[in-house]
C-alpha positions as CSV (number, residue, x, y, z in Angstrom):
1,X,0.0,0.0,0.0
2,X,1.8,3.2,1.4
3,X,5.0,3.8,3.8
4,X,4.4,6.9,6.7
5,X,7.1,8.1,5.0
6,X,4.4,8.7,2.2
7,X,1.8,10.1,4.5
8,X,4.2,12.8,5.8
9,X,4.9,13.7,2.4
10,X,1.9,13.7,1.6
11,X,0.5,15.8,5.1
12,X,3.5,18.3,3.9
13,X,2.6,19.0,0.2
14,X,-0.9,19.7,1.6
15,X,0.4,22.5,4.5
16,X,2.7,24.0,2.1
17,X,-0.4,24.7,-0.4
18,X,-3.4,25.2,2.6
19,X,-3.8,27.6,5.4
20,X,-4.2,25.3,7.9
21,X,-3.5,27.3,11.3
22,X,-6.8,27.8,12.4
23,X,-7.8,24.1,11.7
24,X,-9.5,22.8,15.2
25,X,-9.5,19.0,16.1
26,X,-9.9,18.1,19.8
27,X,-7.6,19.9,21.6
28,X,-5.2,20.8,18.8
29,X,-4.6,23.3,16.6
30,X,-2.5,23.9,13.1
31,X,-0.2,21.6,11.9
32,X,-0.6,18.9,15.3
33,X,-4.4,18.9,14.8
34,X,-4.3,18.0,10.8
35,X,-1.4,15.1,11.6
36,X,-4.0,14.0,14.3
37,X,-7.4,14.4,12.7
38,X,-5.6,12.2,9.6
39,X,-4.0,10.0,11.3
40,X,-7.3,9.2,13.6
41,X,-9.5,8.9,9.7
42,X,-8.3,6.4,7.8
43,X,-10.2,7.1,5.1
44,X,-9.4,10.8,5.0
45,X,-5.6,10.1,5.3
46,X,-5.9,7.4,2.2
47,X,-7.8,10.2,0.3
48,X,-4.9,13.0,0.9
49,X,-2.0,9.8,0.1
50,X,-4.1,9.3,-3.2
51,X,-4.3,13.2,-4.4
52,X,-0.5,13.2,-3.4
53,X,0.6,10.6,-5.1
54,X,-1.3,11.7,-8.1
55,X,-0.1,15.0,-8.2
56,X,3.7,13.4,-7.9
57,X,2.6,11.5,-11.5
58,X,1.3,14.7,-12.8
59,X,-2.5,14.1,-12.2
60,X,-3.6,17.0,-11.1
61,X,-6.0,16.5,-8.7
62,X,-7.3,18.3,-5.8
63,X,-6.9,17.8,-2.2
64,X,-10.4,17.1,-0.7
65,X,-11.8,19.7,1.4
66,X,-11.3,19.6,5.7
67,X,-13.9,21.2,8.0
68,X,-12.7,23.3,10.3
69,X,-13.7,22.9,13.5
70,X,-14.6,19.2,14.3
């Protein structure tokens, strides 16, 4: 499937394209609150992997869209 290695990348292409500072999961904020939120929703996480990866192969294809405050 995928490494972490893959999932960081992937978390890190997405922050360095998205404001993410006001992003709100439990008690987190930013940057520690996306990692968490992702890494606590599978599915989510799989999604951003998949837009990454097609992005590396020149698919472009957009990230899908976070709430907010969850």
């Amino acid at each position: 499937m995928f490494t972490i290695a893959t999932e960081r990348l992937a978390i890190e292409d997405y922050v360095s394209k998205n404001y993410i500072h006001d992003f709100v999961y439990q008690d987190a904020i930013g940057f520690e609150a996306l990692d968490y939120y992702l890494t606590m929703n599978e599915s989510v996480m799989l999604e951003f992997v998949c837009t990454y990866l097609d992005n590396q192969n020149g698919i472009a294809t957009p990230y899908p869209k976070l709430p907010m405050t969850i």
